[in-house]
C-alpha positions in Angstrom: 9.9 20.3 5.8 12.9 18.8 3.9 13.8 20.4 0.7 12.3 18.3 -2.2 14.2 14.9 -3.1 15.3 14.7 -7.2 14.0 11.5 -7.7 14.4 9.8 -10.9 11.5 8.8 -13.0 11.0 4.7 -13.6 9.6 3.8 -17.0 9.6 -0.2 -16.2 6.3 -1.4 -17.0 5.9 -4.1 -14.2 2.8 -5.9 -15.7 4.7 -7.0 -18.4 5.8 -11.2 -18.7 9.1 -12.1 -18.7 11.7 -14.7 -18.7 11.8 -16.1 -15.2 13.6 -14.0 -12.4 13.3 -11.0 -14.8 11.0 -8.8 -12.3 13.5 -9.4 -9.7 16.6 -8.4 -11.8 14.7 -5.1 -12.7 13.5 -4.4 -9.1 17.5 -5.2 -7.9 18.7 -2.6 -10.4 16.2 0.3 -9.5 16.9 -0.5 -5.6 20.1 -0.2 -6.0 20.2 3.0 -8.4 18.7 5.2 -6.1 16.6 4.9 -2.9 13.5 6.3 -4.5 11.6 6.2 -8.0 8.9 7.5 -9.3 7.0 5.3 -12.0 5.5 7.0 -14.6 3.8 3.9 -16.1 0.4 4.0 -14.8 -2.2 7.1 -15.3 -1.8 7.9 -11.7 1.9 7.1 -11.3 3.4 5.7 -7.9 6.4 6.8 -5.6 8.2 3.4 -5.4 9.9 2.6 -1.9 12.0 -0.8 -2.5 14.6 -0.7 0.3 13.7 -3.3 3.5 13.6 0.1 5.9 11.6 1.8 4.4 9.3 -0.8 3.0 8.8 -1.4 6.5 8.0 2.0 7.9 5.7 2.3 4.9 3.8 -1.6 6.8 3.9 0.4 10.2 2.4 3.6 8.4 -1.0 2.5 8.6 -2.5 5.5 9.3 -1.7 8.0 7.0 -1.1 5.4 3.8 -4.0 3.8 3.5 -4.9 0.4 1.8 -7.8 2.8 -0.7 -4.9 2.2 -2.8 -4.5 -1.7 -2.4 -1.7 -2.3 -6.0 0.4 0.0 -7.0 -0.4 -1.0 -10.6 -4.1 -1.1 -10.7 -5.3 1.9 -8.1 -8.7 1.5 -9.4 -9.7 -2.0 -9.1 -13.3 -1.5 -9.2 -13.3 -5.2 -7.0 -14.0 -4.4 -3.2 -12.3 -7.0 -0.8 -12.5 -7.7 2.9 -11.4 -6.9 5.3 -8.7 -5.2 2.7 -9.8 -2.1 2.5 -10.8 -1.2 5.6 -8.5 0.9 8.0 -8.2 2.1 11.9 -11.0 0.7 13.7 -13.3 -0.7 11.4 -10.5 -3.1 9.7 -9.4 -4.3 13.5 -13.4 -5.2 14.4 -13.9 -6.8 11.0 -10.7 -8.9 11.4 -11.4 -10.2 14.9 -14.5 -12.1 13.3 -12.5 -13.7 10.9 -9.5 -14.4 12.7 -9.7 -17.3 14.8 -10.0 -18.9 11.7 -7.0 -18.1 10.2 -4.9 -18.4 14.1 -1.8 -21.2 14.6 -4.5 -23.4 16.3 -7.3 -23.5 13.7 -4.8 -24.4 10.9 -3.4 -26.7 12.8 -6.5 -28.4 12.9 -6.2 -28.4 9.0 -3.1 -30.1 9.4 -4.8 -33.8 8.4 -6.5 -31.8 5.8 -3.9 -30.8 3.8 -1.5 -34.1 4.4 -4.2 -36.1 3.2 -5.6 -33.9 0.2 -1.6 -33.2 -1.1 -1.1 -37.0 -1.3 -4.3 -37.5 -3.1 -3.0 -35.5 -6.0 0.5 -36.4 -6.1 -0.4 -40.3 -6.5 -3.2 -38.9 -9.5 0.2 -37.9 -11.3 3.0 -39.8 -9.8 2.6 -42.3 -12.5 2.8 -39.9 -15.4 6.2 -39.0 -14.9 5.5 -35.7 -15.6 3.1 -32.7 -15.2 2.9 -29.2 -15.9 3.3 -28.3 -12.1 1.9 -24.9 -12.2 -1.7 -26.1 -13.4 -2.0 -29.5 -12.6 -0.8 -29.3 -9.2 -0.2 -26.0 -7.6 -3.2 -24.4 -8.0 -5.3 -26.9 -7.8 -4.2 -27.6 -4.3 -4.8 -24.6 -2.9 -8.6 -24.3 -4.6 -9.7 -27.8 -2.5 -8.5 -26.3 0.8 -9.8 -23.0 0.4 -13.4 -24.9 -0.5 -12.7 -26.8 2.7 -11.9 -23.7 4.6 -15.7 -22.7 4.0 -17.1 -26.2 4.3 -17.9 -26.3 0.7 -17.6 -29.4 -1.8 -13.9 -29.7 -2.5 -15.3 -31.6 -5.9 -16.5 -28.1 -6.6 -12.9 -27.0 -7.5 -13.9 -28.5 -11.5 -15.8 -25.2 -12.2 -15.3 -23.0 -9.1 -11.0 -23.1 -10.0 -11.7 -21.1 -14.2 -14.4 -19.1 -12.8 -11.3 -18.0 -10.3 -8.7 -18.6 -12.7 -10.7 -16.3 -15.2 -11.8 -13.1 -12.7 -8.1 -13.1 -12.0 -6.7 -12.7 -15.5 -8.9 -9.9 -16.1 -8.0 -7.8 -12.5 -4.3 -8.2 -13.8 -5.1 -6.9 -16.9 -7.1 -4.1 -15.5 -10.2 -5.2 -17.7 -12.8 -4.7 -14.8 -15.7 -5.2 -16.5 -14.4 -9.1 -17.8 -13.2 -9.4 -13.9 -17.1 -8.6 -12.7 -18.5 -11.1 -15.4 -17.0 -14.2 -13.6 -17.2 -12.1 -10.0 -21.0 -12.3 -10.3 -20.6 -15.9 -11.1 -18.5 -16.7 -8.2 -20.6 -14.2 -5.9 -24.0 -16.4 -6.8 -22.3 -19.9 -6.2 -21.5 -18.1 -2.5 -24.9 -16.4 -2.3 -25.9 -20.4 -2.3 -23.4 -21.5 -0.1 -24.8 -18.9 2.4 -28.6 -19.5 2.2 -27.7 -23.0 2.7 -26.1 -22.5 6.0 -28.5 -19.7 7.0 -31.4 -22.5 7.2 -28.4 -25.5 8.2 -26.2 -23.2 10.5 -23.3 -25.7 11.9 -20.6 -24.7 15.0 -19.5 -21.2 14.1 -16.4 -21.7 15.9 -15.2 -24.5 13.2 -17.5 -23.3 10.2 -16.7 -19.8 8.8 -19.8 -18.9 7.1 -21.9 -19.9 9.7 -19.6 -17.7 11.7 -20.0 -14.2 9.6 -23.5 -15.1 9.5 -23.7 -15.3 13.4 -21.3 -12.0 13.6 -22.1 -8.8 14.7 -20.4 -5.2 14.4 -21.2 -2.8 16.7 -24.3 -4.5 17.7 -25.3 -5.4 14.1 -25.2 -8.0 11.7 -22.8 -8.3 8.6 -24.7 -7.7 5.5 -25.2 -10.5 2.8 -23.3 -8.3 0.5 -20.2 -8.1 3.4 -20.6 -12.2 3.5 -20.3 -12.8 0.1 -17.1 -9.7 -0.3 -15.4 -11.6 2.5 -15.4 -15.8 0.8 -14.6 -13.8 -2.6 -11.8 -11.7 -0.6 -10.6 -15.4 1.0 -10.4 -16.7 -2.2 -8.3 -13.9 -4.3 -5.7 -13.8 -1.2 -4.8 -17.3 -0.8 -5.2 -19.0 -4.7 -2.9 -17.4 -7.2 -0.4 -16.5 -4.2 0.0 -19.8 -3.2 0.5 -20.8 -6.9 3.1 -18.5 -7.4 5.0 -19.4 -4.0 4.6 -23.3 -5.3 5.9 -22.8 -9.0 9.0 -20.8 -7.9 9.8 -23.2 -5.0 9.7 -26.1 -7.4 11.2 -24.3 -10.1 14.3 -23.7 -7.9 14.7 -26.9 -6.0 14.2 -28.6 -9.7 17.6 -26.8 -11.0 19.4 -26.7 -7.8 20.2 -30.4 -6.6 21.9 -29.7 -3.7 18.8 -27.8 -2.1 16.2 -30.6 -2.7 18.4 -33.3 -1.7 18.9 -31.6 1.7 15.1 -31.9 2.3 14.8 -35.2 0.9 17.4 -36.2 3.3 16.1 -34.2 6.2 11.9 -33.4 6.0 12.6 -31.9 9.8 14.3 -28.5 7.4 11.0 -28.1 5.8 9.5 -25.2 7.9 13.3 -23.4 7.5 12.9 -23.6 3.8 9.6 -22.3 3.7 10.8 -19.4 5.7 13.6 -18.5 3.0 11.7 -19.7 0.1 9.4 -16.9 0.9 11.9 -14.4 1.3 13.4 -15.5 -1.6 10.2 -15.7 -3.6 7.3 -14.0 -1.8 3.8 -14.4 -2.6 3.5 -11.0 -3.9 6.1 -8.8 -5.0 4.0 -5.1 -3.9 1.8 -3.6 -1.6 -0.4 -0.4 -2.8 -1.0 2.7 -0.5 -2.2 6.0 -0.8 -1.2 8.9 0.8 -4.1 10.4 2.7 -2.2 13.8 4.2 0.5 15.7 2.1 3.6 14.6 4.0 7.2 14.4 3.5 9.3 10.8 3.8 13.0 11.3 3.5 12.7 14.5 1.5 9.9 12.7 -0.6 7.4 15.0 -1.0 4.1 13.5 -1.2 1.0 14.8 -1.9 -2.9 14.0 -0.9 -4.0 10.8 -3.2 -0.3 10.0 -4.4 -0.3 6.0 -4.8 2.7 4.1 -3.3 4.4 0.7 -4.3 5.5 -0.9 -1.1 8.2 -3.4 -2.9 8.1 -6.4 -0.9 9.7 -8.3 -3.5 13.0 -5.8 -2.9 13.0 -5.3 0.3 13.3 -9.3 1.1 16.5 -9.0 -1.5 17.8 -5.7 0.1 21.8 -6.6 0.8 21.4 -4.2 3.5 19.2 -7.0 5.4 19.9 -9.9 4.2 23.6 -10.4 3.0 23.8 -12.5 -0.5 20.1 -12.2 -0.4 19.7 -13.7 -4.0 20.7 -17.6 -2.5 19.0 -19.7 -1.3 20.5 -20.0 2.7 19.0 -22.0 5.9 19.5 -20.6 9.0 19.9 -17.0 7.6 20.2 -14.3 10.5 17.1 -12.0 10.6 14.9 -14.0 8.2 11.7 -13.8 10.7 12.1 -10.4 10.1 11.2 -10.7 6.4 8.2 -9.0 4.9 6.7 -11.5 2.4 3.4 -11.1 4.3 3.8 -7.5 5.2 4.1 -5.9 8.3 1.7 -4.0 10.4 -2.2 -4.3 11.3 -2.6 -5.4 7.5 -0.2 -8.1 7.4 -1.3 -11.4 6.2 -4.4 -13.0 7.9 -3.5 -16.5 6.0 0.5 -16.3 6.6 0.2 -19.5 8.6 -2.3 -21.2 6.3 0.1 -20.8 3.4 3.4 -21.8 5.4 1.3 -24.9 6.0 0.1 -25.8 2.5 3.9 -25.0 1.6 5.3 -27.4 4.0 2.8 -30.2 3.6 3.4 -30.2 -0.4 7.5 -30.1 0.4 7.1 -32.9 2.5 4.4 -35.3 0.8 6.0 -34.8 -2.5 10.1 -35.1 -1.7 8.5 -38.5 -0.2 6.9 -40.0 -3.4 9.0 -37.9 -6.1 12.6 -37.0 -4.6 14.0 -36.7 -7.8 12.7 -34.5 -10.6 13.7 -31.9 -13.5 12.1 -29.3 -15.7 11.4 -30.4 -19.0 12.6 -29.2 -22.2 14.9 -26.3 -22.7 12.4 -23.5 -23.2 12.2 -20.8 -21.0 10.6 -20.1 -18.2 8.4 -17.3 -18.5 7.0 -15.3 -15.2 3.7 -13.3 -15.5 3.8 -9.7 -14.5 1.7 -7.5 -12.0 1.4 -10.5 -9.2 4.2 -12.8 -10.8 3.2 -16.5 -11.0 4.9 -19.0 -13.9 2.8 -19.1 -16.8 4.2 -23.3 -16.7 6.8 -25.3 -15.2 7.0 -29.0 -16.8 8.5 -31.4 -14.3 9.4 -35.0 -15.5 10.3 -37.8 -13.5 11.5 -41.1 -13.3 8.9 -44.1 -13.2 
């Protein structure tokens, strides 16, 4: 075994807010210091790996760093999720009843879907010249199409959106019991949503809960409580994530004319930009892992239990990958190689979900609002742990 690395100890706190873009300076700076830190900021600590290579090896590592450890930051979560954290076998089985759902063909049926619902809240705003973007728009959107996903009333999204709104706040401030107060709220509004389709099933291969309520593992059926973990799982992945890609997307093509005007002029450039928006701003900015074998990476000496941050956010600004990786470039060598949705049997089952939500809101609103600004002079300030803008006011002309 290697001789022991001498890495240096990190004391940034990465659940702390900031001004916008402040994560990313900090996660720059540490990358570039040294190719390995260890953060001392949480009770169990974490080895930090932030350059793209080994980011990625840590993806393709599946087997010995497991997703028991799913954030860096909050190891104990006390929320179980699937088909998150499962591993080996058992993840690959629970995934393939869930997949087809989430394949290129089945969100391309969702394609009307999310034209027609993005429209329908643009024009509810369009003649305000203005909204706080962040939570009149982006997160709504992404609420009505996951409550379509699962053949639920999108007109649900007036109470169903806080309850969610609420459970998250609490996970990212590692208050677990405030997260399970709105958890059992939004697990008894599923519960419903289940018993309903149990005695109404409809086509399992278009309607998902009729479809884990059809589904079998190994010859037996998924539990009520595995039902219910998987919508609330569906739910977690695809709201806030989307949120965050939205608010930094519009954020940066609100302050950098050039950009928007090149896909006002030319919608065909929308799926590029997604592609490097992402990069540039991906939907979470870490992976959790922990180490199930004492094992050495690199002359990192790791231990049994050790918790590892997989820093996606650094890795898709590593210069070593991506050269001038802070701008904003279309057509940028190697950018299908980026890891905003992970790598590896874990990587993102809704990557092509959110790359079309992205693209149907770039579209649909560069062709009713082209031009548009962030209001005010305040800054912007980023949440920490899974970064999102707290606001982003955008006023337009009438």
């Amino acid at each position: 075994m290697a001789q022991p690395l001498q890495c240096p100890v990190s004391h940034t706190d990465y659940t702390r807010e900031s001004e916008i873009y402040g994560h990313y300076a900090l996660l720059d700076a540490e990358r570039e210091k040294d190719r390995f830190h260890f953060n001392d900021t949480t009770d169990r600590g974490f080895w930090m790996l932030t350059r793209y290579e080994d980011v990625l090896a840590g993806f393709q590592n599946w087997q010995e760093w497991t997703t028991d450890v799913r954030t860096a930051l909050f190891p104990k979560s006390g929320i179980p999720l699937l088909p998150q954290d499962l591993n080996g076998e058992a993840h690959q089985k629970f995934r393939k009843i869930i997949n087809p759902f989430f394949a290129p063909a089945a969100v391309k049926r969702m394609s009307e879907l999310a034209h027609s619902r993005c429209i329908e809240l643009i024009e509810e705003i369009r003649d305000q010249g203005h909204c706080n973007f962040v939570a009149e728009f982006a997160i709504r959107y992404p609420t009505d199409l996951f409550l379509a996903l699962l053949g639920l009333p999108v007109t649900d999204g007036e109470f169903f959106l806080p309850w969610s709104e609420n459970m998250l706040n609490c996970m990212l401030q590692g208050d677990v019991e405030g997260a399970g107060v709105w958890q059992a709220k939004i697990l008894a509004y599923f519960d419903k949503a289940v018993e309903e389709r149990r005695a109404n099933p409809l086509d399992p291969t278009e309607d998902m809960v009729t479809r884990l309520l059809e589904a079998e593992i190994d010859g037996q059926p998924l539990t009520k409580d595995d039902i219910l973990t998987t919508c609330l799982s569906i739910m977690l992945a695809g709201l806030d994530t989307t949120r965050s890609a939205l608010g930094y997307i519009f954020a940066h093509l609100a302050s950098h004319d050039a950009d928007r005007q090149m896909l006002v002029d030319d919608p065909d450039l929308t799926k590029d930009a997604v592609e490097e928006f992402i990069r540039l701003y991906p939907l979470v900015i870490q992976a959790g892992r922990e180490v199930q074998e004492s094992t050495d990476f690199h002359g990192l000496e790791m231990q049994q239990k050790d918790v590892i941050w997989l820093g996606i956010g650094s890795a898709n600004r590593d210069p070593r990958m991506y050269p001038d990786p802070d701008s904003f470039v279309l057509g940028r060598p190697g950018l299908n190689r980026h890891l905003a949705f992970g790598a590896g049997p874990h990587r993102c089952l809704g990557m092509h979900l959110a790359r079309l939500e992205l693209a149907a809101v770039l579209e649909e609103w560069h062709k009713r609002i082209p031009n548009y600004r962030i209001k005010g002079s305040e800054p912007l300030i980023e949440r920490g742990s899974q970064l999102t803008l707290e606001n982003l006011e955008l006023e337009w002309e009438v």
